[in-house]
C-alpha positions in Angstrom: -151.1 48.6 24.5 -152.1 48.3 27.7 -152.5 51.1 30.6 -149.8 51.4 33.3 -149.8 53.8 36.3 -146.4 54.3 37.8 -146.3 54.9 41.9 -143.0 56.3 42.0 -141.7 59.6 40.3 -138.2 59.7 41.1 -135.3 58.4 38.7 -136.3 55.0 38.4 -139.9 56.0 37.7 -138.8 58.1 34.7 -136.8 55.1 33.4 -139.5 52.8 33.6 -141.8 55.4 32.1 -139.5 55.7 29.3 -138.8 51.8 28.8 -143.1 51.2 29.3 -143.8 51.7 25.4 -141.4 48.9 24.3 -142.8 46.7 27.0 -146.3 46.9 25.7 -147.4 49.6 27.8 -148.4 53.5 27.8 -147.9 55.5 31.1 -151.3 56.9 31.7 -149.3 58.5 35.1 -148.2 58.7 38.5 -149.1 58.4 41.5 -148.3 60.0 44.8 -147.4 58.1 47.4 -148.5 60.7 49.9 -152.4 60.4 49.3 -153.3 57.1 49.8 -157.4 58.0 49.1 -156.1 58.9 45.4 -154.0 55.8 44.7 -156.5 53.0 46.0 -159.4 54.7 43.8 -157.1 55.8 40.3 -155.6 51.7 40.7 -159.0 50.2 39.4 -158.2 51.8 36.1 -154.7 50.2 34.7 -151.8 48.3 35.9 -149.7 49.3 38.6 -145.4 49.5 38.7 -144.1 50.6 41.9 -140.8 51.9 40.9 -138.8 52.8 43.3 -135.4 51.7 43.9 -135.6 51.4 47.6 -136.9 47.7 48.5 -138.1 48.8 52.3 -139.8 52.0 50.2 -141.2 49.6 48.0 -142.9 47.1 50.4 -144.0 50.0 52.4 -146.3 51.4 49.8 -147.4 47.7 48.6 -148.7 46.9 52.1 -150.7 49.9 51.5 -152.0 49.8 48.6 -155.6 47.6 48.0 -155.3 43.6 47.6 -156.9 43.7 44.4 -154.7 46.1 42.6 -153.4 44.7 39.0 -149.3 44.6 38.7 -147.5 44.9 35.7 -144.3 42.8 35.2 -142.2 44.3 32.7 -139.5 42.7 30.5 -137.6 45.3 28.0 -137.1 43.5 24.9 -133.8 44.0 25.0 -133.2 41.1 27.9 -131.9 37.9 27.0 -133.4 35.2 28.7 -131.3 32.3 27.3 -134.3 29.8 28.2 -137.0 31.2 29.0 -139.1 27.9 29.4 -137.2 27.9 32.6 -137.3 31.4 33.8 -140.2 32.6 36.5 -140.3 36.2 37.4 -143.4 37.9 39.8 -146.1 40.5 39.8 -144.9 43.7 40.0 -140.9 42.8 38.9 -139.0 45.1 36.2 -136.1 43.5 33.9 -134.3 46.0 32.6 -132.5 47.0 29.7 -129.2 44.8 29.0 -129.7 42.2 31.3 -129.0 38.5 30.8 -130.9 35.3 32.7 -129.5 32.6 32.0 -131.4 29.2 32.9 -133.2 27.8 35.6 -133.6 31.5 37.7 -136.9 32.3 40.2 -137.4 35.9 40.7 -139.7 37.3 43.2 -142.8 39.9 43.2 -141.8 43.2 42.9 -138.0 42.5 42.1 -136.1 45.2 40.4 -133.2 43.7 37.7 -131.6 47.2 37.1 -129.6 48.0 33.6 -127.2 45.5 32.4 -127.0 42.9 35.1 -126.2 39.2 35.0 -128.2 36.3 36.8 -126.3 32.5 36.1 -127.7 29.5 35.8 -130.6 28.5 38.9 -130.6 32.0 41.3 -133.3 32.7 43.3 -134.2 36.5 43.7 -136.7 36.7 46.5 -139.2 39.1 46.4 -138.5 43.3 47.2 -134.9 42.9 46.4 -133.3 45.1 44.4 -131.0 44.3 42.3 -128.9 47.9 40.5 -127.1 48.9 37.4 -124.5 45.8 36.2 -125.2 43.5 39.5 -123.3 40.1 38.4 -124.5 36.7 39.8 -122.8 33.4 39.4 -124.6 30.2 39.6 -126.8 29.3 42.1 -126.8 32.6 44.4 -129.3 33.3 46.6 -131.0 36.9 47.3 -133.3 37.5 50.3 -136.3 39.3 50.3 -135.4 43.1 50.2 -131.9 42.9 49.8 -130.0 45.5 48.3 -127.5 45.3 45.6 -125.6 48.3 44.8 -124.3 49.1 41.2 -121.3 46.9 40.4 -122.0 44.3 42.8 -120.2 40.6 41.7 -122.1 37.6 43.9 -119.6 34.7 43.4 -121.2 31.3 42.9 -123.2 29.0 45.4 -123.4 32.3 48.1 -126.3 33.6 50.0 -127.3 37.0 50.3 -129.5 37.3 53.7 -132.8 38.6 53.8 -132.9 42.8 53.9 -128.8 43.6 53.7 -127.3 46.3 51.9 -124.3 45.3 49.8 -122.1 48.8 48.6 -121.8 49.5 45.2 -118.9 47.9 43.7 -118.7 45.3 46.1 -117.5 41.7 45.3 -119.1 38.7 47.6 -116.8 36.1 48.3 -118.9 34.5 51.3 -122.3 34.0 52.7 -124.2 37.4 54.3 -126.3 37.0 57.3 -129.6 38.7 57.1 -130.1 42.7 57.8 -126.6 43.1 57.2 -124.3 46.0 55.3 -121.2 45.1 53.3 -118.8 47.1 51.2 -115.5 46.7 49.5 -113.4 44.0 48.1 -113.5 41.5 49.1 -116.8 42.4 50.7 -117.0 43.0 54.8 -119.5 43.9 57.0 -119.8 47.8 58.4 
């Protein structure tokens, strides 16, 4: 197995802690984000997860963390890529527990694919989004760097999320989101 340090201690830290072991890794700990002298010299010894559910947190402490730090990607066996000849995902990125890729899908760095969510046929994630529990996307959607999904979210096919919007948990897309945006309902508006 190989070593992973987790920078990020909250909820999602524990879950990715817990789901580490079936991914091929041991949790050797984690870090705190508030000393940045004792995360740049404890990264030369394992891989590094930044998981944190926030995708503006989550930039934040990768722009300061050193260029040559090591990422871990983690897949739970449990995810279904239905072809995974096709599939690409980045450093740093966490699929979850539950969730389905279907064909043809580019996901970012540092990407989170929360519990039990569904990404059709030729998405594009970009990287920092964050994508929570049961987040449903039809065919070709595309996610801009740092979005935010809430839990529930449904994407309809062929829309765009804009680069760093927030869409409300439960929310169901119907039509193209311009960047730095917040939606809610459903249909989705803006706030």
């Amino acid at each position: 197995m190989k070593k992973l340090i987790i920078a990020g201690n909250g909820g999602f830290g524990k879950e990715v802690a817990a789901m580490a072991p079936a991914c091929g890794y041991f949790v050797d700990g984690f870090l705190d984000d508030n000393s940045e002298n004792h995360i740049n010299s404890v990264l030369k010894e394992g891989e590094v997860l930044i998981a944190i559910g926030s995708s503006r947190t989550r930039e934040e402490i990768f722009s300061r963390l050193n260029p040559a730090t090591s990422y871990a990607t983690l897949f739970h066996p449990s995810a279904i890529l239905v072809d995974s000849d096709s599939i690409s995902v980045g450093k740093g990125s966490v699929i979850c527990p539950g969730t389905v890729i279907t064909t043809e899908v580019k996901i970012g760095e540092f990407v989170i694919v929360n519990l039990n969510c569904t990404i059709g046929h030729n998405c594009i994630i970009s990287s920092f989004a964050s994508l929570m529990p049961s987040v449903n996307l039809g065919g070709n959607v595309r996610i801009g760097r740092g979005a935010f999904l809430g839990t529930g979210v449904t994407v309809l096919p062929g829309l765009t999320i804009g680069e760093g919007c927030t869409i409300g948990a439960g929310a169901v897309v119907t039509k193209d989101v311009p960047p730095r945006s917040v939606y809610v309902g459903v249909p989705a508006r803006p706030q």
